[in-house]
Every structure is written in structure tokens, then in C-alpha cells.
C-alpha positions in Angstrom: -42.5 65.2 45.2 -45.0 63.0 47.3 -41.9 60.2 46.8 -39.7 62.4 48.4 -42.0 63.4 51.2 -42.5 59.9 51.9 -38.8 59.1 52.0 -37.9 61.9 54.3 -40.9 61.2 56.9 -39.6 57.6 56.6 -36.0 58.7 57.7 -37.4 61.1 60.5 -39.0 58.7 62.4 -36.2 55.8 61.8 -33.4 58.7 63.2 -35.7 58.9 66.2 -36.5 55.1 66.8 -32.7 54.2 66.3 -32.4 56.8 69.4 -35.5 54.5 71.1 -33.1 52.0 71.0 -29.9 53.0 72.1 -31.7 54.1 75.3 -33.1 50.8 75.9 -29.5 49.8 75.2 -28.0 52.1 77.8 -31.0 51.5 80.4 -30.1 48.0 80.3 -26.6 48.1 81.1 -27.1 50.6 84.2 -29.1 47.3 84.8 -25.9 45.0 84.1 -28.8 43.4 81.3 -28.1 43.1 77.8 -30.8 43.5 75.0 -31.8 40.8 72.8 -33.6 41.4 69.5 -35.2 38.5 67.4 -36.0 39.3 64.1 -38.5 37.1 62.1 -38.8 36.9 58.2 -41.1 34.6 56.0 -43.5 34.9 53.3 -45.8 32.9 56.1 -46.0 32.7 59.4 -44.2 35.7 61.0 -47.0 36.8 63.3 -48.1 33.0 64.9 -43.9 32.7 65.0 -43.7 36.2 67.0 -46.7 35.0 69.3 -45.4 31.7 70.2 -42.0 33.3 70.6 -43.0 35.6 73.0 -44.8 33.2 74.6 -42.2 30.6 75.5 -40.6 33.4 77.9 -41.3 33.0 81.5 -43.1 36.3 83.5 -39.7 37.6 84.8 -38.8 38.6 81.1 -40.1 42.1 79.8 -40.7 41.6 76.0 -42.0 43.8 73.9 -42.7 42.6 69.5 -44.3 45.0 66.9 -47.5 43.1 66.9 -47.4 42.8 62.5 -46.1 46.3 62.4 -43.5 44.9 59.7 -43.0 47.4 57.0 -40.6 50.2 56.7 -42.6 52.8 58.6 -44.6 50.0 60.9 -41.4 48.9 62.2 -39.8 51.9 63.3 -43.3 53.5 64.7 -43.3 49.8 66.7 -40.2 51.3 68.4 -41.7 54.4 69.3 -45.4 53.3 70.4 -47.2 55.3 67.8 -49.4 53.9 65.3 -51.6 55.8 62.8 -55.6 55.4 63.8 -56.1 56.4 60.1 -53.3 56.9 57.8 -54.3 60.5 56.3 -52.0 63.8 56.7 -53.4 64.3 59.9 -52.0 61.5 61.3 -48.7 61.5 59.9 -48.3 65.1 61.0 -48.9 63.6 64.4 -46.4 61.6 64.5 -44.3 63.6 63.1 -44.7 66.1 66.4 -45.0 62.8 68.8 -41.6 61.3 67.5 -39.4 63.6 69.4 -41.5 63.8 72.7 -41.8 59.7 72.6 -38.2 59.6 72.3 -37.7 62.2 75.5 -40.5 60.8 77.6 -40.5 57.4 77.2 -38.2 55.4 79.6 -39.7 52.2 79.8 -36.8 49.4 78.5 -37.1 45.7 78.0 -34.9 42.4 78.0 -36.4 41.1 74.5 -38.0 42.8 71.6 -39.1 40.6 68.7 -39.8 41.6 65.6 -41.6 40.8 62.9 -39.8 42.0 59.0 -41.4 41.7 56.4 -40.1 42.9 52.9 -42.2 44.2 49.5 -39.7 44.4 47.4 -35.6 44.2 46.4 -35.9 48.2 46.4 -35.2 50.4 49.2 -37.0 51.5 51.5 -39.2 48.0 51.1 -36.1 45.6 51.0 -34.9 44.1 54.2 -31.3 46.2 54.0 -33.6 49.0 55.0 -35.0 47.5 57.8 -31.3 46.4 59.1 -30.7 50.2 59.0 -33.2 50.6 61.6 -32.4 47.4 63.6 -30.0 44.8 63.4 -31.5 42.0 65.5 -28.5 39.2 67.3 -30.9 36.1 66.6 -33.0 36.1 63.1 -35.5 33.3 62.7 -35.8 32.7 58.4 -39.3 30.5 57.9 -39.8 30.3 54.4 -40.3 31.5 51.0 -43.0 31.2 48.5 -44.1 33.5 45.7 -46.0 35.9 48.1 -44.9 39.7 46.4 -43.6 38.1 43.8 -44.5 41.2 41.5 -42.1 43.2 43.0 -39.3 40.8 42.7 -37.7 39.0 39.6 -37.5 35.4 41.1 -38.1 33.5 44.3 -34.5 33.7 44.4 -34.4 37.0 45.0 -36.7 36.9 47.5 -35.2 34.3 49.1 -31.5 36.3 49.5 -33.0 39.8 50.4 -34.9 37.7 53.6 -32.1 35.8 54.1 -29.7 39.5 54.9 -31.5 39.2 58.4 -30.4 35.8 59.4 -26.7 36.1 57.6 -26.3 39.0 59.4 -26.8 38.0 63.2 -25.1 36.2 65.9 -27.6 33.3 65.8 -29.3 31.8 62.8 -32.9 29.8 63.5 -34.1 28.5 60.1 -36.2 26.2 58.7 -34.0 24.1 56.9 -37.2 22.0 55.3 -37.7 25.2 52.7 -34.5 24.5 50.2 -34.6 28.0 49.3 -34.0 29.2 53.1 -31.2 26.5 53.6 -29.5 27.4 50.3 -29.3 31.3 51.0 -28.8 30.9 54.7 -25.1 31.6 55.1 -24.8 32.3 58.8 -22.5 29.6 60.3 -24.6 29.6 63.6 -27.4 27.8 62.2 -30.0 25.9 64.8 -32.2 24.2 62.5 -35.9 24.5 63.0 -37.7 20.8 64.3 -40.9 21.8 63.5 -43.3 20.4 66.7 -47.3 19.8 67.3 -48.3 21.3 70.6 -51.7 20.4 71.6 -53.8 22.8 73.3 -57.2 22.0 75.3 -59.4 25.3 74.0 -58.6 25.3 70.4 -57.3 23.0 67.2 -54.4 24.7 65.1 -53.5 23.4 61.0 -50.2 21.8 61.0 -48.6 25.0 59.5 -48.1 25.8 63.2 -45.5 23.3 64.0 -43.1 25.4 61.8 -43.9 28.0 64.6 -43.9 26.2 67.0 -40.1 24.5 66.5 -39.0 28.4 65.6 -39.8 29.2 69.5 -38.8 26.2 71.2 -35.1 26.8 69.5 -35.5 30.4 70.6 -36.2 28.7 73.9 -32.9 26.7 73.8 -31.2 29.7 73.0 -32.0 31.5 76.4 -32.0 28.4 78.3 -35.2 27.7 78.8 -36.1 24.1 79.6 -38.6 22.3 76.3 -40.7 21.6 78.5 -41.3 24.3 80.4 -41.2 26.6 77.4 -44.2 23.9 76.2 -45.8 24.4 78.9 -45.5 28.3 78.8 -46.9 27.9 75.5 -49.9 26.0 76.0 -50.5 29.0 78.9 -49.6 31.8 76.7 -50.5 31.2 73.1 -53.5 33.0 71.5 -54.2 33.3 67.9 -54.2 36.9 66.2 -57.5 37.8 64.6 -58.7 35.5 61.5 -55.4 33.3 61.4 -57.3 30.0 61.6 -59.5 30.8 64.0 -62.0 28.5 65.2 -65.7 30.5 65.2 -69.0 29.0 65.5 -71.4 29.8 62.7 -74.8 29.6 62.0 -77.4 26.5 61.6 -74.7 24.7 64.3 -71.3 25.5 61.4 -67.9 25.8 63.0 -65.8 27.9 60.9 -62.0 28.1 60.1 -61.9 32.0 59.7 -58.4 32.7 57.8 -59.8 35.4 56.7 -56.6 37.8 57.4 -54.5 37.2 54.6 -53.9 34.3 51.8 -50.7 32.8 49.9 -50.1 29.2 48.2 -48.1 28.1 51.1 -50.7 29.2 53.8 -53.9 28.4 51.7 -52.6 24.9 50.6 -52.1 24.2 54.9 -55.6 25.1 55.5 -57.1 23.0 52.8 -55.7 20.1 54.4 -56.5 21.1 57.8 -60.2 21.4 56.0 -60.1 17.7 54.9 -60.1 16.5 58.5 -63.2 17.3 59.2 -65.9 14.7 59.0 -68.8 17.5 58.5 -69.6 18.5 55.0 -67.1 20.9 54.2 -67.6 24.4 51.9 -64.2 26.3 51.1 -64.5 30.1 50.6 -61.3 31.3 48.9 -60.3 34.8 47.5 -57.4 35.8 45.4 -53.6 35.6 46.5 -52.2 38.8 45.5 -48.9 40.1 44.7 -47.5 36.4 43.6 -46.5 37.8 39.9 -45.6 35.4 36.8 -46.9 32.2 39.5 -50.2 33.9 39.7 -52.2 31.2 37.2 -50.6 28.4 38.4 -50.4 29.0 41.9 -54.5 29.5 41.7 -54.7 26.0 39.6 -52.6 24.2 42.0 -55.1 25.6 44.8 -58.0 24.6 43.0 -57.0 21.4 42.7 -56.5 21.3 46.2 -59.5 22.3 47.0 -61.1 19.9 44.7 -59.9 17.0 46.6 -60.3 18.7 50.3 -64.0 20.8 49.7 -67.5 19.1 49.0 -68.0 23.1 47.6 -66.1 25.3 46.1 -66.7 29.4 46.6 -64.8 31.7 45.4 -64.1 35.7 45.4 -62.2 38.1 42.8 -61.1 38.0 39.8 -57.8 35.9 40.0 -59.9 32.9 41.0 -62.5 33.6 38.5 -60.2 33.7 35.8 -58.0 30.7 37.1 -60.2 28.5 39.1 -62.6 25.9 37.3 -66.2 25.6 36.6 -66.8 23.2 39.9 -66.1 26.6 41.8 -68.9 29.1 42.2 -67.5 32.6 41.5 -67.9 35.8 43.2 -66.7 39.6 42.4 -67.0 40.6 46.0 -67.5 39.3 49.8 -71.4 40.7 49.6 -72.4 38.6 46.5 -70.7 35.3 48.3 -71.9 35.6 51.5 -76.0 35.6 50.2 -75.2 32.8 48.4 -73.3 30.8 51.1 -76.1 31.7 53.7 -78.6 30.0 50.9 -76.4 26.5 50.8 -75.7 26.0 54.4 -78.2 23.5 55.5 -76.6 22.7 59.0 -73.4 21.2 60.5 -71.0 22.2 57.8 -67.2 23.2 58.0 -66.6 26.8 56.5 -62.8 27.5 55.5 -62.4 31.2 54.8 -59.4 32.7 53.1 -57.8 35.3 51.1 -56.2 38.2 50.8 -55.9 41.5 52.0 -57.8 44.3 49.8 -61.2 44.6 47.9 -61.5 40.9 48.7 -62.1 41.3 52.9 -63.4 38.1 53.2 -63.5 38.8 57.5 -66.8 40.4 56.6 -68.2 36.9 55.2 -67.4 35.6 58.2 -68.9 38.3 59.8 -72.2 37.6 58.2 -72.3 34.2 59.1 -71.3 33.9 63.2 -73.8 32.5 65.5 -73.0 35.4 67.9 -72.4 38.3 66.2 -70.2 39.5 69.1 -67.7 37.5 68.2 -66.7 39.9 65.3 -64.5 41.4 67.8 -62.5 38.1 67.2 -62.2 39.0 63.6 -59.8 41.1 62.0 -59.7 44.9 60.7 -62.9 46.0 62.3 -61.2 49.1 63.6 -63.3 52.4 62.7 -60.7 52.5 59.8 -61.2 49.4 58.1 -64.8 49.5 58.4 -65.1 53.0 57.2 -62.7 52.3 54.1 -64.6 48.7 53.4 -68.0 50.6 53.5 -66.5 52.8 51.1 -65.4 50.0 49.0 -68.8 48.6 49.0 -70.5 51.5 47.8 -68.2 52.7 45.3 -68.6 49.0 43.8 -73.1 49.2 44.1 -72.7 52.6 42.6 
């Protein structure tokens, strides 16, 4: 019963954000403009890829992106401009009323809307077909694949041909031709390979996983026209990092910290650890679980403690996939409250902090949290909306219970 519920909200609000867009459509041609949608997939990287995309654009562009609003009802909601403050029946009942007056009062149209699309499973509604039901984006950008949601696939092949349905399926195909898996499954025959590209910026440092994001938005940039240099430049101007993607924080006792806080995979995680080893400062890597990676799930952790091994002169680590998988050099942790008292005791002054993992009962943003020099600076961290923090202190409690 709920499963049907579920399904017939989902196709109430797509019906009304496929309307959303065919007014955009039609506003734009009064305008003799077309409408271009780029759609991003990856199992890393879609939201830097989406902000660096966006900011190649010069001011005389209207672009609008679904800020990480990937899944099957993020996506569509994107379209409309609703989002739920707190996911209950309240909230969905809201939007069930607002969908129809969005649609009739909301004029507002744009040149480019980019996309993030991100997929859970092979299974509709979570499968990428579903999301081309809702929008079938002219220019797909395919990063990569890895073993991120694994569980809910049978193979990394799998994976790797439900993503690739965006790219085959548009006019223009921007992949990264580096992963074999995206090159092999890629069967679009208007490829522009991806050159991934270091962009240096004068306010903050960025781990070489960028350049993969980077070279995705200067090929966008060719695409439209738009000079490499001065799509550079617009980048250096325009780019910001999303909360706890690698963001550089300053910690306690004089510690800068590499909050990554947001989310965690083997691609992602590995990136960072060698970003870590570049630092001269002793260096202490926090690292929870990587969920949803399936049969890869022991030796994805291995391969990351080994990692860390080599980059880290300490080891921390939080939930129960690394305390089952990770060695005895690591100190384990059930939970982000337990680590942080013990980090706060080993910091003596001038270390390097990496924090990362992923999303769910592991929250390691509220590590970080504990640690900052300025504790105003959590609003630079991520899911401290009234929601997160109500449903973390929940968490916490039901755990200390």
C-alpha cells in the first residue's frame, strides 16, 4: 500500500514538472532561444561537476541545476522549486497542493539547466530510465563508476550501462574516457573526451579528483563556445565548494582540516588520502564506513586501509564496516561522539585532520563540528538544517539510551 502511495506521488509531481518544462520550452522560443539541459551521472563527483559547470557560463546566461536534488522525487521537485523542509506527511501533502499552483504561477525560464542524476538501483523508479522519463537532457556528462550502491545492483557492469542510458541517449556525449567502464558502455557517437585539468585558485587548495571536474566543464565550455580561457577564468571567479566536499576549515590548537565529511566511496576516499599525504604537518585520518558498495564491501575497506596506512601518521575510524575490516593500527569507533573525545585528547597542535564518510548514523560533519577553531564556521559544514540536526540528536540519544 505505502509502495503504491509512493509511486503515485512520484508520478504526480513528474506529470507536473514535465509541464515545468515544456513551458520553459515554449517561453524560450517566443524568445527565438533554445533550451539546453546537461545532465551529469557518476558514482563521484556530480555535485563539484554541476558547480564548475555552471560556473564556466558568463553572466548573460540564466542557469538554473538541482543543487544534489538527484533522486527520482529530488529531481523532479528541482523542476518545480519545492523541496521538503522535513520529509513527513505534512510535507508531502504540501507539495502535493503546491505542484499545480508552481506549475500555473511560475513563469520564470532559463537558457541552461544542469542536472545532477544520480541512480540507486537497476529498478524503476531508482534507475536512470526513470529519470529520462522526466528529462531527457541534449548534452550528458558520464564521470565514472565504482562500487558506490553496489547492493542494489548485480555488478559494476550494471551500473556502469544503466548510467551510461543518459549519455547514449543525447545529442552530445562528455565522458571520462580514463574510467574503462565509462568508455566501454558509452555508445553515443558524439563523444568529447574528458582532459581532465588543474585549476589553481588563490583562496583555497582542491585534491586532484577535481581535475576530472574540471575537464567535464571546460568541454561543456567548448560546446557553447566559450573561449578556455575565459571559461578558466570564469571559473576561478565562480567556483565554490558545496558544504564538507574537501573543504579547507581551521581547527583547534592551530589544525587545518580537510572536512569531507559529506559523503564517502573508494574512489573519492582513496583521492583524499593522497591529497592528505601532501601535507608536511603530522597528519590524523578520520574515516567512516562507505555504504551501499555490496559484495566489494571488505575489500574496498582493506584497500582504504592500506591507503591510509601509507598516507596517515594516525588512523581513526567510525562504524562498523571499518571496525570489522580495517586493522589493529586503526583506532575504532561506533559513533562520531566516541571519536571526536578521543581525537580532541591526541591533537597536540599543528596537525592535518582528513574527515570522511558516509551519509547515515556515521555524520562525521558533527566531528568536525566539534573540533573548529570558530565554531561559526559550522555554517560551512553540511546537513545542519533544523532537520538533520533534529534527526542526528535523535540518533544520538536513541544510541546513549
Amino acid at each position: 500500500m505505502k509502495k503504491n502511495i509512493s509511486l503515485l506521488v512520484l508520478n504526480y509531481i513528474k506529470f507536473f514538472a514535465k509541464l515545468q518544462l515544456s513551458k520553459v520550452r515554449f517561453i524560450q522560443k517566443i524568445k527565438k532561444k533554445q533550451l539546453d539541459i546537461i545532465g551529469i551521472t557518476g558514482s563521484a563527483g556530480k555535485s563539484s561537476t554541476l558547480i564548475a559547470c555552471k560556473s564556466i557560463f558568463p553572466k548573460r546566461y540564466k542557469i538554473k541545476t538541482n543543487n544534489n536534488c538527484n533522486s527520482e522525487s529530488g529531481l523532479p521537485l528541482s523542476i518545480l522549486n519545492l523541496k521538503p523542509n522535513n520529509y513527513n506527511f505534512f510535507d508531502w501533502l504540501s507539495i502535493i497542493v503546491l505542484s499545480p499552483i508552481r506549475y500555473l504561477t511560475n513563469w520564470q525560464s532559463y537558457d541552461v539547466l544542469i542536472l545532477e542524476m544520480g541512480i540507486d538501483s537497476a529498478s524503476w523508479p531508482k534507475n536512470m530510465e526513470y529519470l529520462l522519463s522526466i528529462v531527457k537532457p541534449n548534452i550528458g556528462i558520464f564521470l565514472n563508476v565504482s562500487s558506490v550502491h553496489l547492493n542494489n545492483f548485480d555488478s559494476l557492469k550494471q551500473i556502469a550501462q544503466e548510467k551510461a542510458k543518459l549519455v547514449n541517449q543525447a545529442k552530445i556525449a562528455i565522458i571520462n574516457n580514463q574510467d574503462k567502464l565509462v568508455q566501454k558502455y558509452t555508445k553515443n557517437k558524439n563523444i568529447i573526451n574528458v582532459t581532465p585539468t588543474k585549476i589553481k585558485f588563490t583562496n583555497f587548495y582542491l585534491p586532484d579528483v577535481y581535475q576530472i571536474s574540471f575537464g567535464a566543464a571546460l568541454s561543456l565550455a567548448q560546446v557553447f563556445n566559450i573561449k578556455a580561457s575565459d571559461a578558466i577564468k570564469n571559473i576561478q571567479e565562480n567556483f565554490s565548494l558545496p558544504p564538507s566536499r574537501s573543504s579547507i576549515l581551521e581547527g583547534i590548537k592551530n589544525t587545518t582540516i580537510i572536512d569531507s565529511s559529506y559523503n564517502s566511496s573508494p574512489i573519492a576516499c582513496s583521492e583524499l588520502l593522497k591529497f592528505l599525504s601532501n601535507f608536511k604537518s603530522k597528519k590524523i585520518a578520520v574515516l567512516g564506513d562507505m555504504r551501499e558498495i555490496g559484495h566489494t564491501t571488505s575489500e574496498e575497506h582493506q584497500k582504504i586501509y592500506q591507503q591510509a596506512l601509507k598516507s596517515a601518521d594516525l588512523i581513526i575510524s567510525v562504524g562498523s564496516e571499518t571496525t570489522k575490516y580495517f586493522g589493529d593500527k586503526s583506532q575504532k569507533f561506533d559513533n562520531w561522539w566516541t571519536a571526536a573525545e578521543f581525537l580532541k585528547e591526541k591533537i597536540t597542535g599543528g596537525e592535518t585532520i582528513l574527515v570522511k564518510g558516509s551519509q547515515n548514523t556515521i555524520f562525521l560533519e558533527e566531528l568536525v563540528k566539534s573540533i573548529l577553531k570558530n565554531p561559526s564556521d559550522s555554517k560551512k559544514i553540511c546537513r545542519q538544517s533544523p532537520y538533520w540536526l533534529k534527526t542526528k540528536n535523535k540518533f544520538r540519544q536513541k544510541i546513549n539510551s
